[in-house]
ZAGU-75250 format. One record per residue: residue number from 1; residue in three letters; x, y, z of N, C-alpha, C, O in turn. Coordinates in steps of 0.2 Angstrom, whole numbers, plus 5000, padded with zeros to 4 digits. Layout:
NUM; Ala; X; Y; Z; X; Y; Z; X; Y; Z; X; Y; Z
...
END
This chain:
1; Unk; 5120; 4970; 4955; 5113; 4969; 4952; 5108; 4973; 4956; 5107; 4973; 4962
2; Unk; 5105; 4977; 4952; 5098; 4981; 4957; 5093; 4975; 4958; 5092; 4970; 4955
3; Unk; 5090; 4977; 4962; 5089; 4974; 4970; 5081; 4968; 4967; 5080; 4963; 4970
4; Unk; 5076; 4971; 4961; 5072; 4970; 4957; 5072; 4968; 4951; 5067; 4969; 4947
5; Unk; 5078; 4966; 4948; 5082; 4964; 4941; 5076; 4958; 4938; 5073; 4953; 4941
6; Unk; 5075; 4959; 4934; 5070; 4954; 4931; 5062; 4953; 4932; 5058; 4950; 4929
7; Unk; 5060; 4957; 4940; 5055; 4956; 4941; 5048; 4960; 4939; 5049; 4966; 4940
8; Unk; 5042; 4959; 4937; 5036; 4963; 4937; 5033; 4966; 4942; 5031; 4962; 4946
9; Unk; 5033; 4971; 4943; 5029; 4974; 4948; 5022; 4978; 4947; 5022; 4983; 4943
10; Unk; 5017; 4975; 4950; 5010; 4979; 4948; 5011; 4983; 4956; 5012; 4981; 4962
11; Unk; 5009; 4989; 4952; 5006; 4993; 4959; 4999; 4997; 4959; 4998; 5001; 4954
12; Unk; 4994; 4998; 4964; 4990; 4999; 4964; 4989; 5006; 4968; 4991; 5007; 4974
13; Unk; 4986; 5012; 4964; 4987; 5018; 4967; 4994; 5021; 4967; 4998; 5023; 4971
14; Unk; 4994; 5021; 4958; 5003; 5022; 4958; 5003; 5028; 4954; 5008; 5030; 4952
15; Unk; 4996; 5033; 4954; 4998; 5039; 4949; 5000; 5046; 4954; 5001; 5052; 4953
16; Unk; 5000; 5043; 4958; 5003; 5049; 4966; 5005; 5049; 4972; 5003; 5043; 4974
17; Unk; 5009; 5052; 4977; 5008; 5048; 4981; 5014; 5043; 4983; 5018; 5042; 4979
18; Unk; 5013; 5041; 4988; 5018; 5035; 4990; 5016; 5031; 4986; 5018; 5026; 4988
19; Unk; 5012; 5028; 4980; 5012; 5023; 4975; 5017; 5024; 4968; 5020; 5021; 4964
20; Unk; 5015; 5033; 4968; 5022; 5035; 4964; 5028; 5033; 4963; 5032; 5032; 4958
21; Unk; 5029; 5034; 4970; 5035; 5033; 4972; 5038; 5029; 4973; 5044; 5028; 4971
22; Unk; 5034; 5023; 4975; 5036; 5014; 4973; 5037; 5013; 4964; 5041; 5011; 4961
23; Unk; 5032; 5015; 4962; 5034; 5015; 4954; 5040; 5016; 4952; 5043; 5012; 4948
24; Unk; 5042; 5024; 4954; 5048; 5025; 4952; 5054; 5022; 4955; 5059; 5024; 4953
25; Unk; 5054; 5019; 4961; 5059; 5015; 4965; 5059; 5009; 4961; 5065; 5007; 4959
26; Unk; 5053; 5006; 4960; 5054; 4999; 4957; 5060; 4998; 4949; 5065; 4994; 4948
27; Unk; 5057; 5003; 4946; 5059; 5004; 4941; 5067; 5006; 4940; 5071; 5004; 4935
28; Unk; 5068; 5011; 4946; 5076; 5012; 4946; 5081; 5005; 4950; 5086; 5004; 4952
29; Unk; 5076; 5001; 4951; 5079; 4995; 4954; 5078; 4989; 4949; 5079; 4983; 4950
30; Unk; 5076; 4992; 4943; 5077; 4986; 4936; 5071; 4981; 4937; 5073; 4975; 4936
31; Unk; 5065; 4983; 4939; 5059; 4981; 4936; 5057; 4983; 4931; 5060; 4988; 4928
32; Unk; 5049; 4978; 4928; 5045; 4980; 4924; 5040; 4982; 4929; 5039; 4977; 4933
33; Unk; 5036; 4987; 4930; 5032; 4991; 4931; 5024; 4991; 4930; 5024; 4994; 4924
34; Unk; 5020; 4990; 4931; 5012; 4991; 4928; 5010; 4996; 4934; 5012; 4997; 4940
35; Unk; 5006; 4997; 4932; 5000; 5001; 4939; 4994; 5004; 4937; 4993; 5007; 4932
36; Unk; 4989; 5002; 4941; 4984; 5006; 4941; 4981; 5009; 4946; 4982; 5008; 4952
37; Unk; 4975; 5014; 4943; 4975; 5021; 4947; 4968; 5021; 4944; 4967; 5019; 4939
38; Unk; 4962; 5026; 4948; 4957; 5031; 4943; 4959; 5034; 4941; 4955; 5037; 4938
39; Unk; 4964; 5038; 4941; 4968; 5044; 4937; 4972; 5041; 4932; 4977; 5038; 4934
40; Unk; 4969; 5040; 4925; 4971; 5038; 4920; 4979; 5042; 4917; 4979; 5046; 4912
41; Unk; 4984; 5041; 4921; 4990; 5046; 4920; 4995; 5044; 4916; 4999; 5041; 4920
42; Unk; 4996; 5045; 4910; 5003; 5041; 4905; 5009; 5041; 4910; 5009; 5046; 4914
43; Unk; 5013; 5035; 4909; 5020; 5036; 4913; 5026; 5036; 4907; 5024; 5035; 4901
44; Unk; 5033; 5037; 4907; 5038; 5036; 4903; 5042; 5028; 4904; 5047; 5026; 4901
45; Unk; 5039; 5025; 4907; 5042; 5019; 4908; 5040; 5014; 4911; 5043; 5008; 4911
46; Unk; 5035; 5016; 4914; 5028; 5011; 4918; 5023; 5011; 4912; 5024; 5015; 4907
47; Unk; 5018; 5004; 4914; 5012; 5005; 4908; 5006; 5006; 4915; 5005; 5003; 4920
48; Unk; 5004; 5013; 4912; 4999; 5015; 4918; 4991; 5014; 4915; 4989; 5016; 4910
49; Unk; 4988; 5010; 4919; 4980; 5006; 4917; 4974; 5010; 4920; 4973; 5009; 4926
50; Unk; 4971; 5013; 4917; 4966; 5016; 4923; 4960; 5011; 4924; 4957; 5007; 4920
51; Unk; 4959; 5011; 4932; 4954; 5008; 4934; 4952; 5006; 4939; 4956; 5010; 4942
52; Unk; 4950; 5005; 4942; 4944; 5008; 4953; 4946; 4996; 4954; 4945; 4991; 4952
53; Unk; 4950; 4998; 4958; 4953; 4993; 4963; 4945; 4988; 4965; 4945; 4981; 4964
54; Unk; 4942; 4991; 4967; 4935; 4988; 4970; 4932; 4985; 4964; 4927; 4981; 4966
55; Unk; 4934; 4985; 4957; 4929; 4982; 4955; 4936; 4976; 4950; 4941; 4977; 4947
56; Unk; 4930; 4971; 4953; 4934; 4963; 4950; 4932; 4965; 4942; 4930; 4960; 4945
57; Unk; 4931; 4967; 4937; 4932; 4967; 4931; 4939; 4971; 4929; 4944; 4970; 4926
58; Unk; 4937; 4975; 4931; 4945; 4982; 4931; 4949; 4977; 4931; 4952; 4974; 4926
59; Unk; 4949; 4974; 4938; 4955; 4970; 4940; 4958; 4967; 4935; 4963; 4968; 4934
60; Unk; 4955; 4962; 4932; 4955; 4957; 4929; 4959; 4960; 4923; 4964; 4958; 4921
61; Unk; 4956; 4966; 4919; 4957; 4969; 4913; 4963; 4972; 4916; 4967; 4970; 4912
62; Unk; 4966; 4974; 4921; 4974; 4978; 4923; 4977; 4971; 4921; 4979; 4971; 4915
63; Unk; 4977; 4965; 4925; 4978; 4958; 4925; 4981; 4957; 4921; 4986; 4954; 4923
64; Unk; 4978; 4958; 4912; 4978; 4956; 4906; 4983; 4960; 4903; 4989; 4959; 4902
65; Unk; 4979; 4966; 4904; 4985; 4971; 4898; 4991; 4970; 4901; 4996; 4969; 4897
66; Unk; 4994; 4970; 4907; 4999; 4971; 4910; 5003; 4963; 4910; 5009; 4964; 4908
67; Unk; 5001; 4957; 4911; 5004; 4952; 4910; 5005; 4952; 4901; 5010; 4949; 4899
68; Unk; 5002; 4955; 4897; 5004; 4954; 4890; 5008; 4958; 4887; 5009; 4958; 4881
69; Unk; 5010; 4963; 4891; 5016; 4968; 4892; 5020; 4965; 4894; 5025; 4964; 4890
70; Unk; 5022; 4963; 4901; 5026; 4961; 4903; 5029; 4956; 4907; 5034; 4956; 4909
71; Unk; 5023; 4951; 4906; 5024; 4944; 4909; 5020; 4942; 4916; 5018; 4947; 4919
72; Unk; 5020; 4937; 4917; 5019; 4936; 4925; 5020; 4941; 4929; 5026; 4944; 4928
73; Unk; 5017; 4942; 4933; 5018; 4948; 4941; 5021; 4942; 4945; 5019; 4937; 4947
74; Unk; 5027; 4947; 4945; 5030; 4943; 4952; 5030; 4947; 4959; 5033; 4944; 4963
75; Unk; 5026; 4953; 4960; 5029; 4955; 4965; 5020; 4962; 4963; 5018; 4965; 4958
76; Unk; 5017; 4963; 4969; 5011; 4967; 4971; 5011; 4970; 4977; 5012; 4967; 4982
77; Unk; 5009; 4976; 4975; 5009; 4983; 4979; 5005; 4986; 4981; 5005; 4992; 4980
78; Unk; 5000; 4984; 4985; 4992; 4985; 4986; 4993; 4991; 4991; 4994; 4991; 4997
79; Unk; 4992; 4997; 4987; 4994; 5002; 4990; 4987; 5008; 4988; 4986; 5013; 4992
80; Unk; 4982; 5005; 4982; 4977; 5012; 4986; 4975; 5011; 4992; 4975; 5007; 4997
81; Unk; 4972; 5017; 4992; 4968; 5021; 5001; 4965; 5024; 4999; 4964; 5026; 4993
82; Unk; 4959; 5027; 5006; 4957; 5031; 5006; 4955; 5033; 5013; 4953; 5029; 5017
83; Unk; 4955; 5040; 5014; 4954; 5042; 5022; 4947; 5041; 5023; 4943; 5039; 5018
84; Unk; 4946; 5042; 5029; 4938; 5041; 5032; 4937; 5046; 5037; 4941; 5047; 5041
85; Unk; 4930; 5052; 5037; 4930; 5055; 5042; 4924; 5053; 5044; 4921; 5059; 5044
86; Unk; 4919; 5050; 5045; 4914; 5049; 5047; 4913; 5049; 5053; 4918; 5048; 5056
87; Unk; 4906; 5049; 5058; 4904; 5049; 5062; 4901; 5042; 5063; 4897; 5040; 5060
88; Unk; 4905; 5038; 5070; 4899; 5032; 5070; 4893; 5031; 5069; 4891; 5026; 5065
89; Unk; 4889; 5036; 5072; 4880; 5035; 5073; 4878; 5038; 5066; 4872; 5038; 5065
90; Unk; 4881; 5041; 5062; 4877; 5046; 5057; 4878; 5041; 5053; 4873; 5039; 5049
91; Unk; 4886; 5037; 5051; 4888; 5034; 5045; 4883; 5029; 5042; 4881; 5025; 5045
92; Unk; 4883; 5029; 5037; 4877; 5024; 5034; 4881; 5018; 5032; 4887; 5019; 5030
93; Unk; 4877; 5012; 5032; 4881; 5005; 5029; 4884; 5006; 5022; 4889; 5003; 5021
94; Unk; 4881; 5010; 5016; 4884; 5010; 5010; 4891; 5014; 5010; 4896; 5013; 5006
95; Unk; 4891; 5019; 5017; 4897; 5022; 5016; 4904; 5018; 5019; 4910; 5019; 5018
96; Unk; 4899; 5014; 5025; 4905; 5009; 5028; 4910; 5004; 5022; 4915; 5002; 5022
97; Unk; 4905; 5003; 5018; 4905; 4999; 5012; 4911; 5000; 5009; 4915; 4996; 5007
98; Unk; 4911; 5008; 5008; 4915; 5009; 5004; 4920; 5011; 5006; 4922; 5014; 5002
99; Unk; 4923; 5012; 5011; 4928; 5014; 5012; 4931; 5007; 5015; 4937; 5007; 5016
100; Unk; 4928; 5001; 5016; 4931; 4994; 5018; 4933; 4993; 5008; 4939; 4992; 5006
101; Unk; 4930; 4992; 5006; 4932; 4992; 4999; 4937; 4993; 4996; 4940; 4989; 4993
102; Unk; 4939; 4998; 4997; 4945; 5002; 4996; 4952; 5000; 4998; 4957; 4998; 4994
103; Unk; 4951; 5002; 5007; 4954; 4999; 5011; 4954; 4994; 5015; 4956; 4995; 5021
104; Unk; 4952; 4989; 5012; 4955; 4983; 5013; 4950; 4976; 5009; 4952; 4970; 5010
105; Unk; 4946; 4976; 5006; 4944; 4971; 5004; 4947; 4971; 4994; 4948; 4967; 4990
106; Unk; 4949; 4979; 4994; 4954; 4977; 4985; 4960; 4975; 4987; 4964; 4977; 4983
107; Unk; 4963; 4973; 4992; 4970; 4970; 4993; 4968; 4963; 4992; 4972; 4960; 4989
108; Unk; 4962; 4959; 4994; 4962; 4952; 4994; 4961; 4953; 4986; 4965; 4949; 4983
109; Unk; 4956; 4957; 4982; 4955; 4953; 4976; 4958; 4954; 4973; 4958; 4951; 4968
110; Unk; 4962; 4962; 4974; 4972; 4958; 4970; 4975; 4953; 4969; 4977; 4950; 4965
111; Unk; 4975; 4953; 4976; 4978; 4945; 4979; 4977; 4939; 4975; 4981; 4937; 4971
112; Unk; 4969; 4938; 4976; 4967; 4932; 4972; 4967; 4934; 4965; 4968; 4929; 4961
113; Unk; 4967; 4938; 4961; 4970; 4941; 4953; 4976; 4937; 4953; 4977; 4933; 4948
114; Unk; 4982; 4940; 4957; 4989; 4937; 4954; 4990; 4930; 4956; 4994; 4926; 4953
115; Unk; 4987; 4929; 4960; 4990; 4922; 4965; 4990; 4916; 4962; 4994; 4911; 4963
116; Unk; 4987; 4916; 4957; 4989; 4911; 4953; 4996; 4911; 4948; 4998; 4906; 4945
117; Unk; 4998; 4917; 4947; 5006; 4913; 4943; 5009; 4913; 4947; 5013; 4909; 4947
118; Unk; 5009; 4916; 4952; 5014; 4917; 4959; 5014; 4911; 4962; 5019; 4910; 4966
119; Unk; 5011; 4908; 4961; 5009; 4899; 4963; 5013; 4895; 4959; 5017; 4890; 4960
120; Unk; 5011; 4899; 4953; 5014; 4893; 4949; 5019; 4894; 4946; 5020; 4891; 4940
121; Unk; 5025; 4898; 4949; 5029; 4899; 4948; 5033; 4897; 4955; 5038; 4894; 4955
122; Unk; 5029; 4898; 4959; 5032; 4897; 4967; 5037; 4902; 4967; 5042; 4901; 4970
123; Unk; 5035; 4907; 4965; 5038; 4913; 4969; 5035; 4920; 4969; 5034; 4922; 4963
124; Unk; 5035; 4925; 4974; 5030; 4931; 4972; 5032; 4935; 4981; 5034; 4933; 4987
125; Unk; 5032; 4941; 4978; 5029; 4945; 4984; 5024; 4950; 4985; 5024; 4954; 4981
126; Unk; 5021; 4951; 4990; 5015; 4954; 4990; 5015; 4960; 4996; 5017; 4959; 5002
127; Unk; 5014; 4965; 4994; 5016; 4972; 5001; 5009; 4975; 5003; 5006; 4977; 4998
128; Unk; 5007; 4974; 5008; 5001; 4979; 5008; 5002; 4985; 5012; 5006; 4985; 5016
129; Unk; 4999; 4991; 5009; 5003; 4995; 5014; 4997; 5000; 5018; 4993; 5004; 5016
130; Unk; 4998; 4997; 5023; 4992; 4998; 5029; 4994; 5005; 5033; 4996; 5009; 5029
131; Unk; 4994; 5005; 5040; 4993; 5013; 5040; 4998; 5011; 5051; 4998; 5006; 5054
132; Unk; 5000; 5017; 5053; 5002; 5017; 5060; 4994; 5018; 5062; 4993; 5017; 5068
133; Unk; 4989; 5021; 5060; 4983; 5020; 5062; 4981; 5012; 5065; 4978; 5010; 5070
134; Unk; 4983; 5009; 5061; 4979; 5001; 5065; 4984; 5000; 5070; 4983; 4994; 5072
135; Unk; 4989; 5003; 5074; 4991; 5003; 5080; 4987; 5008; 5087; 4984; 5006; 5092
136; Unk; 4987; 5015; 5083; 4985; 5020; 5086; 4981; 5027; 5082; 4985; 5028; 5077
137; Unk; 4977; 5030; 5082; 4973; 5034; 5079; 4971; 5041; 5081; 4974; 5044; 5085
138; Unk; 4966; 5042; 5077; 4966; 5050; 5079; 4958; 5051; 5078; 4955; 5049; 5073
139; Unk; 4954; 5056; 5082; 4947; 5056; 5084; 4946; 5059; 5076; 4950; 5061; 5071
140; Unk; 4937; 5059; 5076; 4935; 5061; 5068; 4940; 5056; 5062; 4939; 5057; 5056
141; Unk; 4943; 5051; 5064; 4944; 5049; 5056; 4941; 5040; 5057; 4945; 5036; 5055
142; Unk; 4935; 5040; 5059; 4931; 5034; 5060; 4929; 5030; 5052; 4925; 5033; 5049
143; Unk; 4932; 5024; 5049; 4932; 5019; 5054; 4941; 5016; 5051; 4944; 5011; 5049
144; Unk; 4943; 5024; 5050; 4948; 5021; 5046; 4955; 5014; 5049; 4958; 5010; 5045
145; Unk; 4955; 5017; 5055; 4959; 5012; 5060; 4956; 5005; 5058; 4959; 5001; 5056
146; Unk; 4950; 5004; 5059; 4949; 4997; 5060; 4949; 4993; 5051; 4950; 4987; 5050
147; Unk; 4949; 4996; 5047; 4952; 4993; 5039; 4959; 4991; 5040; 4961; 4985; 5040
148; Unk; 4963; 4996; 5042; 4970; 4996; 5041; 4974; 4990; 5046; 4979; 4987; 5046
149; Unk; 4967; 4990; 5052; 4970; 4985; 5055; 4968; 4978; 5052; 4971; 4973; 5054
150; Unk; 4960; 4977; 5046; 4960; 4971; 5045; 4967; 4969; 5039; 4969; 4964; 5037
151; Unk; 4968; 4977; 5037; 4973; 4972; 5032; 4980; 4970; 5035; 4985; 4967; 5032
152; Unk; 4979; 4972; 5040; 4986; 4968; 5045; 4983; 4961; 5045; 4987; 4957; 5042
153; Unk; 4978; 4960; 5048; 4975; 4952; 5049; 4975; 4949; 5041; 4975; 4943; 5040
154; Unk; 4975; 4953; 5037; 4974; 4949; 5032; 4980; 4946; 5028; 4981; 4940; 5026
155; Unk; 4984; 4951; 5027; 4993; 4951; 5028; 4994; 4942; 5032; 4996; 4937; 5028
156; Unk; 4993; 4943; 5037; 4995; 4938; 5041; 4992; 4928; 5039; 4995; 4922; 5039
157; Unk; 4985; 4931; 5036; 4981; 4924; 5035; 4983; 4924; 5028; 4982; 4918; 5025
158; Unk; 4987; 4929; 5025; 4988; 4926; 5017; 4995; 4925; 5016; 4997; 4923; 5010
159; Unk; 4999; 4926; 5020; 5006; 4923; 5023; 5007; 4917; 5026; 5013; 4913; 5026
160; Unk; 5000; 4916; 5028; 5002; 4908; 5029; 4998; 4902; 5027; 4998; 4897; 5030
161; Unk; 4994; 4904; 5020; 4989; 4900; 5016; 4996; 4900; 5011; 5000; 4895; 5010
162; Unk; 4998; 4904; 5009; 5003; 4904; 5003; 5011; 4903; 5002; 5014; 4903; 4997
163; Unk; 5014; 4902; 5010; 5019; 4900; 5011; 5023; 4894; 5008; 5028; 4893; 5006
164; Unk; 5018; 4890; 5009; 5020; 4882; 5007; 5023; 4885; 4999; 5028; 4882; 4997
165; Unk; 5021; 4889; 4996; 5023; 4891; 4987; 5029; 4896; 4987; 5031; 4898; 4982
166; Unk; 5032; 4896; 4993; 5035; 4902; 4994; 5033; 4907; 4991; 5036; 4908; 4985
167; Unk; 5029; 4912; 4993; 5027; 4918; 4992; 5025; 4922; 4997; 5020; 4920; 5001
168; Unk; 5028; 4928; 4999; 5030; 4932; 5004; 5024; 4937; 5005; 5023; 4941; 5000
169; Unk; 5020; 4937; 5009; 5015; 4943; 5012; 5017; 4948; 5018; 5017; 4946; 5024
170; Unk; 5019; 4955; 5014; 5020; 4959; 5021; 5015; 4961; 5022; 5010; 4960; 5019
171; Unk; 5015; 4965; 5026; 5011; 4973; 5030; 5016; 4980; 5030; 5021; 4980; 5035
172; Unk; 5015; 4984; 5028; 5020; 4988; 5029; 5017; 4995; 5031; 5014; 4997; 5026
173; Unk; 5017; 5000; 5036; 5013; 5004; 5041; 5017; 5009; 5039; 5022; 5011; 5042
174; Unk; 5014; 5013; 5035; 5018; 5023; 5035; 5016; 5025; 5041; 5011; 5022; 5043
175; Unk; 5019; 5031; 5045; 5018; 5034; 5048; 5015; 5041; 5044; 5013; 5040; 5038
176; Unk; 5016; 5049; 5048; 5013; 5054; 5044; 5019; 5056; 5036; 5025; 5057; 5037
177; Unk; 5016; 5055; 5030; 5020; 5056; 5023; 5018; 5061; 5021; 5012; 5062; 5022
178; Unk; 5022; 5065; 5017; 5019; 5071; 5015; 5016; 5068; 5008; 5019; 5068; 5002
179; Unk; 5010; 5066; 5009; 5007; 5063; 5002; 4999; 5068; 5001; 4998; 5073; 5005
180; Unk; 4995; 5067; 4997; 4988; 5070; 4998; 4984; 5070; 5002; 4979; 5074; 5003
181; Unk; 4985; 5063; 5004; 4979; 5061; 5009; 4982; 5065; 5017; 4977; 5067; 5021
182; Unk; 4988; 5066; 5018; 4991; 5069; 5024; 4987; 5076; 5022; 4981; 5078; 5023
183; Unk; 4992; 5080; 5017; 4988; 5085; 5018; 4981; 5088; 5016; 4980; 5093; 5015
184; Unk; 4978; 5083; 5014; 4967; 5082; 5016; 4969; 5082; 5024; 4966; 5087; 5027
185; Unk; 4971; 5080; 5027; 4969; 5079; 5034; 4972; 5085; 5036; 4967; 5088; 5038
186; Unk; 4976; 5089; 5036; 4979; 5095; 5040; 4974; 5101; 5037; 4971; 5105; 5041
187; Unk; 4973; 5101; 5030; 4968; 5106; 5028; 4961; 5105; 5032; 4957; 5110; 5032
188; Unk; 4961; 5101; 5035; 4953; 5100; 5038; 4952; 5102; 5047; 4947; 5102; 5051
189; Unk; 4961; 5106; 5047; 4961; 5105; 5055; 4964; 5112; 5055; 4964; 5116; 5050
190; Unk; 4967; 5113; 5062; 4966; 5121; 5063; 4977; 5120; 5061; 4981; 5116; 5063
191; Unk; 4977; 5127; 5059; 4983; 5128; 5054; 4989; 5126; 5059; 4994; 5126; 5056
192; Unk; 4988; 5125; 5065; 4995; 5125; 5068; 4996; 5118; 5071; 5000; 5116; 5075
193; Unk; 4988; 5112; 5068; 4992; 5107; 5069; 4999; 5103; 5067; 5003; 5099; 5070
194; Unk; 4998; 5105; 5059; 5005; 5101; 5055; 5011; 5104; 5062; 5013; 5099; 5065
195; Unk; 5013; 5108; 5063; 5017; 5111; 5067; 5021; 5106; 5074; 5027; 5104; 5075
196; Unk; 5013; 5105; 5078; 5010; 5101; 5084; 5015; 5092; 5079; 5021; 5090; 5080
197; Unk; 5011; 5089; 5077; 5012; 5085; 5073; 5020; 5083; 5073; 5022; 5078; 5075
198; Unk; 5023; 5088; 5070; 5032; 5087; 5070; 5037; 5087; 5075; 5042; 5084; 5075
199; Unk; 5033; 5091; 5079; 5037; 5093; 5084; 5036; 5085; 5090; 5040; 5083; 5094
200; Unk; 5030; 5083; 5088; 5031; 5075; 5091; 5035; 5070; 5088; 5037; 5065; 5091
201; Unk; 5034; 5070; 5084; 5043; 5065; 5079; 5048; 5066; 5081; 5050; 5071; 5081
202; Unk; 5052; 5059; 5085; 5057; 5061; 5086; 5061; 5062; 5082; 5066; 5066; 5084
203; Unk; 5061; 5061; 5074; 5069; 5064; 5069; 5064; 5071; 5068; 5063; 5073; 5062
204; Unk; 5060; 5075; 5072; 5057; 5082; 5069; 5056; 5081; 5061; 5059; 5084; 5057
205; Unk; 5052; 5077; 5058; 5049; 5078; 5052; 5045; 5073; 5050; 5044; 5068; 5054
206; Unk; 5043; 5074; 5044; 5038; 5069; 5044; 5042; 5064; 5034; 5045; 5066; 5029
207; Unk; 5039; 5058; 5036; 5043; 5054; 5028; 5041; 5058; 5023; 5039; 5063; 5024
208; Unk; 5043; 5056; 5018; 5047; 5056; 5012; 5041; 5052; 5010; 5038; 5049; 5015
209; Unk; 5038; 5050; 5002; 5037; 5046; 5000; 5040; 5041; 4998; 5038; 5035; 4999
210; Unk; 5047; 5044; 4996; 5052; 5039; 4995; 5055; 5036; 4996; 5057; 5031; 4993
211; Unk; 5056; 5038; 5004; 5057; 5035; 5012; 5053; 5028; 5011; 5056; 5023; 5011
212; Unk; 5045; 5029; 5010; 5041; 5022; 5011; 5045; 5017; 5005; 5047; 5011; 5006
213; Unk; 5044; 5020; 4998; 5047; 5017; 4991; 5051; 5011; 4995; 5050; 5005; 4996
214; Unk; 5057; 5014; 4997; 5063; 5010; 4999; 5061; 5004; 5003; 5062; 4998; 5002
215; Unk; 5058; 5006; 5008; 5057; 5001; 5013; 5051; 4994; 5006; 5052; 4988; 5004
216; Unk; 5047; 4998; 5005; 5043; 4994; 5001; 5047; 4991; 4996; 5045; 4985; 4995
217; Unk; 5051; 4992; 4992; 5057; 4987; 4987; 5060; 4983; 4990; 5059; 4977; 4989
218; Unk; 5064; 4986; 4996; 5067; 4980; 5001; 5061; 4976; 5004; 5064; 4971; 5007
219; Unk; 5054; 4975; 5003; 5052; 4971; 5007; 5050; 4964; 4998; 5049; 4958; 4998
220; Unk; 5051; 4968; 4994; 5048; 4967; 4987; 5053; 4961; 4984; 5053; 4956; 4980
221; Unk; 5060; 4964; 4988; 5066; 4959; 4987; 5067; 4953; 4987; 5062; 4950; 4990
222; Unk; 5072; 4949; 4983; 5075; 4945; 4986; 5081; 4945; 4994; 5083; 4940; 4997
223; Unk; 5081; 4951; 4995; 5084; 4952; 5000; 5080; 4951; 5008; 5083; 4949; 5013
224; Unk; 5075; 4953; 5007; 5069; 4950; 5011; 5065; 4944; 5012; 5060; 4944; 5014
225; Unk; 5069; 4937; 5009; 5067; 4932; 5005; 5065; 4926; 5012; 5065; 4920; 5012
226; Unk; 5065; 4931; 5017; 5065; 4927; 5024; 5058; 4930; 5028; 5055; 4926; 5032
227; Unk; 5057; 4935; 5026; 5051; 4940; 5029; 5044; 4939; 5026; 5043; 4940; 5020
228; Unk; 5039; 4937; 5031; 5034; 4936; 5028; 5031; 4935; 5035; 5034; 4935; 5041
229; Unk; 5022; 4935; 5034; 5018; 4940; 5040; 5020; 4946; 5046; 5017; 4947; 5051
230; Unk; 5025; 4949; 5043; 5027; 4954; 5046; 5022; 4961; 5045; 5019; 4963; 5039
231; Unk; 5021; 4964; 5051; 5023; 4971; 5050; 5026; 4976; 5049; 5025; 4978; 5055
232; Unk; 5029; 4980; 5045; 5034; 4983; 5045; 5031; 4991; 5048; 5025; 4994; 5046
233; Unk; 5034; 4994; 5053; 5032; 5000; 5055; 5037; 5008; 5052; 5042; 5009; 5055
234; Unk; 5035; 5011; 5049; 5040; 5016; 5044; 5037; 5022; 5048; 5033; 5024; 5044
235; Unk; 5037; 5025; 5051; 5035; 5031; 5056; 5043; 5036; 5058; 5043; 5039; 5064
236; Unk; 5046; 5036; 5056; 5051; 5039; 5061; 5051; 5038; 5068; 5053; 5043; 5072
237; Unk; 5049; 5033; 5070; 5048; 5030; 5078; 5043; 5035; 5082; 5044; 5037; 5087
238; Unk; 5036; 5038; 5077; 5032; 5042; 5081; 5029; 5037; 5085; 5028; 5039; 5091
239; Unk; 5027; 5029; 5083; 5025; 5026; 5088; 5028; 5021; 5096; 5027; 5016; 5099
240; Unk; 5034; 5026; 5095; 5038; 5024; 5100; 5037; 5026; 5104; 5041; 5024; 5109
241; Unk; 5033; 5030; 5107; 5036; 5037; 5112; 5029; 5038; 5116; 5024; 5038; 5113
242; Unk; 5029; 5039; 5122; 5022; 5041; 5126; 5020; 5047; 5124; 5025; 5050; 5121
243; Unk; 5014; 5050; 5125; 5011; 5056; 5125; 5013; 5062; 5129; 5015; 5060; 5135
244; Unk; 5014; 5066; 5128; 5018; 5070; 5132; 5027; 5074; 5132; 5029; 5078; 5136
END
């Protein structure tokens, strides 16, 4: 049987990108599908909902149309992002706002969205998917590390308020993926860092989206039905290795 036979999966940030790619992972693994995105994008087999993560009404309306499509959500993919280049001292509070917004305060009001059938069903999984940044970072991309590491802490506090219902909370940490937000970042640097970059991966390259998809289904599993406050690190073991 494929590995998500029966289950709903919502994913957030699913019209590109490593959210794509869980969509269509989910799907060839015998889910039903929902996702939303601001980029209002028809799918062939997902019901794609447009709508901005940050705001609790969207949410609620993704919520609706999607369970009356296709039942309780058993299973959430808090997978939008957004990069950050700001400057400490210049950056203003409305912009810090938004970028915690994004990245990491719409994973909890996903969270609290679904958490009631997954309760009352006593069963669900939840993947958030944070960044090798909240381990280690890179100068000019302020305050991005410090989001991705709350959504690690938060990964962990909502693992262990909802455990007793059995329902599982990961963290799961991409390393560099050829997604658009990677290459926003190398467009903004000088031409021979992608190069620089590869050459420090131990397997010489950089993920797949797909790559992520997989790890994110198996953590979405019943096969994973033991895992829970984890972080998952998906990097090609770049963060293995010293500098140099």
């Amino acid at each position: 049987m494929s590995k998500l036979n029966g289950q709903h999966i919502f994913v957030t940030g699913g019209a590109q990108g490593i959210g794509a790619a869980v969509v269509s992972k989910c799907i060839s693994e015998g889910a039903r599908v929902s996702f939303m995105d601001m980029r209002g994008k028809p799918h062939d087999s997902a019901l794609s909902i447009e709508g901005n993560v940050c705001k609790a009404d969207d949410i609620a309306r993704a919520h609706q149309l999607a369970t009356a499509k296709f039942g309780p959500v058993t299973g959430l993919v808090n997978n939008a992002g957004r990069n950050s280049y700001a400057d400490p001292v210049k950056m203003t509070e409305a912009e810090w706002d938004d970028v915690f917004a994004v990245d990491l305060k719409a994973a909890w009001m996903l969270a609290r969205q679904m958490l009631p059938d997954m309760i009352a069903a006593k069963r669900g999984s939840i993947v958030n998917v944070s960044s090798i940044h909240a381990d280690m970072t890179y100068p000019g991309y302020f305050p991005y590390a410090a989001a991705k590491s709350g959504l690690i802490g938060l990964t962990r506090s909502l693992a262990l308020e909802v455990g007793p219902h059995q329902i599982r909370v990961n963290a799961l940490s991409p390393g560099y993926t050829e997604t658009a937000l990677v290459q926003e970042f190398f467009s903004m640097n000088d031409a021979g860092l992608r190069q620089k970059v590869i050459d420090v991966h131990p397997m010489g390259r950089m993920a797949k989206p797909s790559e992520i998809a997989n790890c994110i289904a198996f953590l979405l599993s019943d096969e994973a039905s033991f895992v829970t406050g984890a972080n998952w690190r998906v990097d090609g073991g770049l963060t293995s290795r010293f500098a140099g």
